[in-house]
N, C-alpha and C positions, 0 to 999 in steps of 0.2 A: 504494500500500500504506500500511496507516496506521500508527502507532508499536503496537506490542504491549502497551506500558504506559498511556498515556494514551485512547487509542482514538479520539483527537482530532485530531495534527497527524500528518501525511505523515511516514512513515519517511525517513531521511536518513541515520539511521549504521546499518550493517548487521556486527554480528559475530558473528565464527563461530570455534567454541571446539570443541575438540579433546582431549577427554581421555580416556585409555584408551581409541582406538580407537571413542570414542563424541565423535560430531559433536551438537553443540545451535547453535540458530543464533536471531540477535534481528535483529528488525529494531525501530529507536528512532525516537523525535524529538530533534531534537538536544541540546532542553531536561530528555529524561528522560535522555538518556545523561549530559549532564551531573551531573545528579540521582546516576547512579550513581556517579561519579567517577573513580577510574581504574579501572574496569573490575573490581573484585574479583570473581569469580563462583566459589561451592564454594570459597571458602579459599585458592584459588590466589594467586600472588602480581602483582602488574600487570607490563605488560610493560613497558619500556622498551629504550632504543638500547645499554643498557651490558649488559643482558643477551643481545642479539642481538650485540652486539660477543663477547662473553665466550662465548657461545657458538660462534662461529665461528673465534675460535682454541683448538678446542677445551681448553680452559679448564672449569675448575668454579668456579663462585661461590658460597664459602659465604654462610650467613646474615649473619654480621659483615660481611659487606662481600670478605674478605679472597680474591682468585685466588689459585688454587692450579694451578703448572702449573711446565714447565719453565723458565721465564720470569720466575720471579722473581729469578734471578741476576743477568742481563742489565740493566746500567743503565748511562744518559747519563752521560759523564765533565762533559760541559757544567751543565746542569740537575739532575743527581742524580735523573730520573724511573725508574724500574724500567717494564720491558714489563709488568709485573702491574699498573702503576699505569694505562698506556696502556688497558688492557682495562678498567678500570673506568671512567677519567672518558672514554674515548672520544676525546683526541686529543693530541698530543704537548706537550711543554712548551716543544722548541724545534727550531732547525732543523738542529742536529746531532743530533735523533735519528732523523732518516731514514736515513743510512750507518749508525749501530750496529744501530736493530733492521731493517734494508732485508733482510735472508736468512729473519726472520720472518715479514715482511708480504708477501712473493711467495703464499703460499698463500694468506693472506687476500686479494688482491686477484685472484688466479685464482676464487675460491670467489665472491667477492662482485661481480666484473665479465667473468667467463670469458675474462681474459688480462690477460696482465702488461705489456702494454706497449701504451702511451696513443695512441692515432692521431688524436683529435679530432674534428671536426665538420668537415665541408666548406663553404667559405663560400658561400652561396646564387649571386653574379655567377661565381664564379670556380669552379664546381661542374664541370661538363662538362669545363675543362682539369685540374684535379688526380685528376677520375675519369681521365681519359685517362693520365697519367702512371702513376697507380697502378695502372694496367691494364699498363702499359710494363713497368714494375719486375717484377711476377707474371711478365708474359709473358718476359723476361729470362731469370726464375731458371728458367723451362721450358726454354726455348732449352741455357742450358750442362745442363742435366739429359740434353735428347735427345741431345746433340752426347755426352755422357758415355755415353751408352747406345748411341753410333755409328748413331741414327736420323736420319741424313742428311735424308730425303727432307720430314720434318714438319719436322726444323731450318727447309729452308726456307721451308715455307710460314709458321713462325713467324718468319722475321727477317722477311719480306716485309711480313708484318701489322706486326712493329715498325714497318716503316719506313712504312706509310700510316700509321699513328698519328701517331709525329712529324711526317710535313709535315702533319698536320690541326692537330697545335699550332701548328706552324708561320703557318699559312694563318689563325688566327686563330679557329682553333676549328671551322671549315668543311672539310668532308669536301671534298677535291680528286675531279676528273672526269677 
């Protein structure tokens, strides 16, 4: 596809704008999108990270600069940063304000990661045994759930499964015979 504006080089940047329900969509060269700049199109304002920030604690960002929200009371006894400041430059001043605004930011990281609490990356060599444990742990909390629900009979086909799990950690990672 070629750039819309120059008619010359291969599209490369592709945006798609959204206003009142009315979709318009560009495809650029990189050199004309540059050309445009940050993106002004109809007056709108360009996007940046602080306005996606600011928006997702729902927040309103006036023209001045200044959030307005319930959040502007809330500030680091450390650093003196206000949550209203966090929202606009996008990240904290220091590392006592993780405890003061941490009952704010549970929603923004549910919103922006679909869960509150961090599990990480499995490491590639070691993948197969920490999936097996994590399977352990799930299977566990079923276990005391049936035992809770006096379903005997799946309890044990679930501890039984526990327990070939563990001797396959055991064994080295290899499914025993």
């Amino acid at each position: 596809m070629l750039c819309q504006e120059c008619q010359k080089k291969p599209a490369t940047v592709h945006l798609t704008q959204i206003v009142d329900d009315e979709q318009s969509v560009q495809h650029l060269c990189e050199q004309c999108a540059q050309e445009k700049g940050d993106f002004h199109f109809d007056g709108h304002p360009p996007f940046s990270i602080h306005n996606l920030l600011t928006g997702l604690m729902n927040m309103d960002a006036q023209p001045s600069g200044q959030v307005i929200g319930y959040s502007t009371k809330v500030q680091c006894e450390n650093c003196g940063l206000t949550y209203a400041q966090f929202g606009q430059i996008g990240r904290f001043g220091c590392s006592r304000c993780y405890p003061i605004f941490g009952e704010r930011l549970l929603p923004l990281m549910r919103r922006i990661h679909g869960s509150t609490q961090h599990v990480g990356k499995v490491p590639t060599k070691a993948g197969g045994v920490v999936k097996l444990r994590r399977s352990i742990e799930e299977m566990r909390a079923e276990l005391q759930a049936l035992v809770a629900r006096e379903e005997f009979e799946k309890a044990a086909e679930v501890r039984d499964q526990i327990r070939r799990m563990e001797a396959e950690i055991e064994g080295g990672g290899e499914p025993n015979a």
